[in-house]
N, C-alpha and C positions, 0 to 999 in steps of 0.2 A: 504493500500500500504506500500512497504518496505522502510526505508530508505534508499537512493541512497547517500546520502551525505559523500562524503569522504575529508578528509585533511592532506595535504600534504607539509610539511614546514611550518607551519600557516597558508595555503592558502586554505580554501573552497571551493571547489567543489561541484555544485548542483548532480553533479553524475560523476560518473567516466569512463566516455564516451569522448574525446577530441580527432578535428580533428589533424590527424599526419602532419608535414610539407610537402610542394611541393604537395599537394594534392587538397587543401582547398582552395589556393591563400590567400585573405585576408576576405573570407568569403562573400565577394558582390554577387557574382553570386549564390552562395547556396542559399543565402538568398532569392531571387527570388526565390525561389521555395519552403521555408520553411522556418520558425523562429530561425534564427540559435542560439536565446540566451534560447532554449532548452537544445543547448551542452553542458555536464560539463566545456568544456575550446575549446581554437582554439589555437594549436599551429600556427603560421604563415608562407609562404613562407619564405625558407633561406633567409635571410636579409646578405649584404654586406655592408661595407659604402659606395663605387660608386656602380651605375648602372654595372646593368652587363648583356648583350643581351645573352650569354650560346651557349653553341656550337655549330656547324652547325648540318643542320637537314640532312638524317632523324635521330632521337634522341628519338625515340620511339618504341621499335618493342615488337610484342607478342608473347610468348610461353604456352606451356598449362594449365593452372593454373598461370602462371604468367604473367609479366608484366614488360619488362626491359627498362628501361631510360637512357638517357645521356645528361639529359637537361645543366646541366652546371649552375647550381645556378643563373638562369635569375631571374633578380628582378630589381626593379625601384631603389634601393639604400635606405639606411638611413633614407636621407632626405625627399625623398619623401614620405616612410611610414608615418615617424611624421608629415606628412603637409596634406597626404589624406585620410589616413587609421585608424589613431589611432583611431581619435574621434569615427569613424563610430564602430569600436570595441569597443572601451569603453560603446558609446551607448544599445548595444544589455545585457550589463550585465551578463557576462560571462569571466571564466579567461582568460586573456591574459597572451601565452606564447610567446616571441620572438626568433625565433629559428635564432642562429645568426654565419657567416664563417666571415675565412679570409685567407690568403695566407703566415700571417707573424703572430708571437707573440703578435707585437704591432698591426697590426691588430684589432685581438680578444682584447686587453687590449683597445682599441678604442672604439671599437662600445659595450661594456660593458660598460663602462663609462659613454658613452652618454643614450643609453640606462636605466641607472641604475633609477630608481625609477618612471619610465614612465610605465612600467609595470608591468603587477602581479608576472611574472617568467623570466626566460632566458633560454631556451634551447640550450647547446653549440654543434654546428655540427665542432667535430673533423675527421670528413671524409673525409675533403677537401685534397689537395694536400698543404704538405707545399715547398715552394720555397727554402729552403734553406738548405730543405736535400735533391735534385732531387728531387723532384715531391713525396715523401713517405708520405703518409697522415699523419696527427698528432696524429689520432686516433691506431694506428697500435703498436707501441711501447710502452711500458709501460712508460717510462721515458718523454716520450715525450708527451703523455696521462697526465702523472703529472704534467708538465712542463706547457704546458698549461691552465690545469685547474686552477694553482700556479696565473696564470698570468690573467686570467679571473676573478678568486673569487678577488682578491685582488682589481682590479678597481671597484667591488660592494660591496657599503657599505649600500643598503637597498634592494635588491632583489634575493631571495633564486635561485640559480644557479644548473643547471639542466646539466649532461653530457650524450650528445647523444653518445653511444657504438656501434663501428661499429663492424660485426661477424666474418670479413675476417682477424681476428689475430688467430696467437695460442693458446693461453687460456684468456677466454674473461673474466674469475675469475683475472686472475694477473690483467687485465688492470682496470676493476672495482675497486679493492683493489688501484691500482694507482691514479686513478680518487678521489676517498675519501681521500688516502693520500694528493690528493694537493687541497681539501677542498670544493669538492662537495657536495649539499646540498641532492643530489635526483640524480640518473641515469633514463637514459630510453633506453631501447635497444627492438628489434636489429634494426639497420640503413639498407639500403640493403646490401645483398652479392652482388660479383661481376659474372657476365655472360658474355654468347657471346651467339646470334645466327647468323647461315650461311644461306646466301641466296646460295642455292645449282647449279645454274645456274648461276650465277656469280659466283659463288665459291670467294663469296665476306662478311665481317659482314654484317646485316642487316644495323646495325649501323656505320655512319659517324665516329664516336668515337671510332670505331673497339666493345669495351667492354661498358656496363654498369651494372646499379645498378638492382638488383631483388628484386619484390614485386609482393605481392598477397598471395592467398590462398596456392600455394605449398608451400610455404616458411614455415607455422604456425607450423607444427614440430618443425623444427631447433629453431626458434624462442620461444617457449613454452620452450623445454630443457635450452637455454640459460638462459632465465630468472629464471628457477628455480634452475638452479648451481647460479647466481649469488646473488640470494633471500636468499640462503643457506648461502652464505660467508659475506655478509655485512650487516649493521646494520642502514643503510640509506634506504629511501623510494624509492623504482624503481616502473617508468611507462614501463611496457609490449607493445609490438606494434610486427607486423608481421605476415600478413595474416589470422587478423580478419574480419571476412564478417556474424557473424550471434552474439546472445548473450552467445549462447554454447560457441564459441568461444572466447568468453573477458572473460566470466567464467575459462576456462583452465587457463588464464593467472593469473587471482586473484585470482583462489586458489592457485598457483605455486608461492603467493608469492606479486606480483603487486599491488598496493596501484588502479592503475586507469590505463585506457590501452587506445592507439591511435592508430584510425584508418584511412588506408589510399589509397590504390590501390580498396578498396570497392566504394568508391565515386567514381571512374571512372564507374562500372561497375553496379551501383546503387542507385540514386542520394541521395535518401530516405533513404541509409543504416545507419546513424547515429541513427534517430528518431526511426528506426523501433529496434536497438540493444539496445537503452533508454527502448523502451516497452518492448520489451519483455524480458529484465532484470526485472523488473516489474514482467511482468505475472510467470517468473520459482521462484521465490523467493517465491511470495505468492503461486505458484501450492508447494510449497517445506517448506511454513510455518516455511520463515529462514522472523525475522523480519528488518536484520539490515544488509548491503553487507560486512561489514569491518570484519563481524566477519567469512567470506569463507575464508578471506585473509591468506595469507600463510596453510592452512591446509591440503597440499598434504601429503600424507604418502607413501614411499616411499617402494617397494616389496622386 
């Protein structure tokens, strides 16, 4: 068998396989149904510091290959992860990443903080809305992409900090280069695009929300190119994510570049999709008599 082991910030990976956020919850419920410390890592549900119940429903609607939300970053808060969920992740022996919002600067420089050395990673979800430039995500500006990463890495003094890239900017290269400039250790894109579907009989959104976030299999295009303009420009590790549903498909991304790639609208549609893209990464390496994954990585050559 091939080596699957990748590393990333100094952080070991049994493979580089990790469930994406808002997909996975905190892994209890996969778990029923499989060993989840098979997975390279589990990023976690958005974490906020208070609870947060997400916006009203419905906040779910399907498109063809996709899959659009408007959950609203529901999660029990903070506290209650560290009081119910950590331990049980810690126990399975696998990376913890904490993918973590907020609404303000201090915010994010909060729950970094507290956070800091309780887990293996951070993942920072700059796609939220910030308050206090109307509602413009933090993610979307380059400056502002810096600014907060500036203000994340700084309250961590023992955990390699991860910037979640959202696609719905102008060039997702500036904002990357932004993200490293204010001291990111690792990126990971793409976060969703934004959508709408009409219910054509109500000549209404599907969604309470009017818009949300896009995920799935159409997306993995868009998502592939991204990552490999942004694998081109920076000299930091990036996680790939974006309508992976088979091992073919995590392969496109770590040739394009991807150190490890997260999956996520596949576990809706699949429960078993993790273990089964573990294997058969496995089976095409040794049908392909490649002995080691790290070394597919980056080796797109370009027409």
């Amino acid at each position: 068998m091939a080596n699957l082991k990748v590393n990333i910030c100094g952080v070991e990976f049994k493979n580089p396989v990790i469930a994406a956020s808002g997909t996975f919850g905190f892994g209890k419920e996969f778990n029923e149904i499989y060993d989840i410390s098979i997975l390279g890592g589990i990023s976690t549900k958005g974490l906020t510091l208070e609870p947060r119940l997400g916006n009203p429903t419905p906040r779910i609607a399907e498109g063809c290959g996709v899959i659009l939300n408007a959950v609203g970053l529901q999660n029990p808060g903070l506290e209650a992860f560290l009081e119910e969920d950590l331990d049980f992740l810690r126990s399975k022996k696998t990376v913890i990443i904490a993918n973590v919002a907020g609404k303000t600067l201090d915010d994010y420089a909060k729950i970094c903080a507290q956070m800091d050395g309780k887990v293996d990673m951070i993942e920072l979800n700059i796609s939220c809305p910030n308050v206090r430039c109307g509602g413009m995500a933090f993610g979307i500006r380059p400056d502002s992409v810096k600014e907060v990463t500036t203000i994340a890495k700084k309250a961590l003094k023992k955990t390699p900090l991860i910037v979640k890239l959202s696609p719905n900017v102008e060039n997702i290269v500036t904002n990357a280069l932004a993200a490293k400039e204010g001291g990111a250790d690792c990126l990971s894109l793409i976060n969703t695009l934004t959508g709408m579907v009409i219910d054509i009989e109500k000549r209404k959104p599907l969604l309470a929300n009017n818009t949300g976030g896009v995920s799935g299999a159409g997306i993995k295009p868009i998502a592939v190119r991204m990552v490999a303009e942004v694998c081109r420009a920076v000299d930091i590790p990036v996680i790939g994510m974006g309508g992976i549903t088979c091992a073919e498909d995590a392969l496109e991304f770590i040739i394009a570049g991807a150190r490890a790639v997260q999956v996520g609208t596949a576990n809706f549609t699949d429960t078993m999709s993790m273990p089964k893209i573990i294997h058969d990464l496995n089976g095409w390496l040794d049908a392909h008599s490649v002995n080691d994954i790290n070394s597919l990585c980056g080796t797109l050559t370009l027409n």
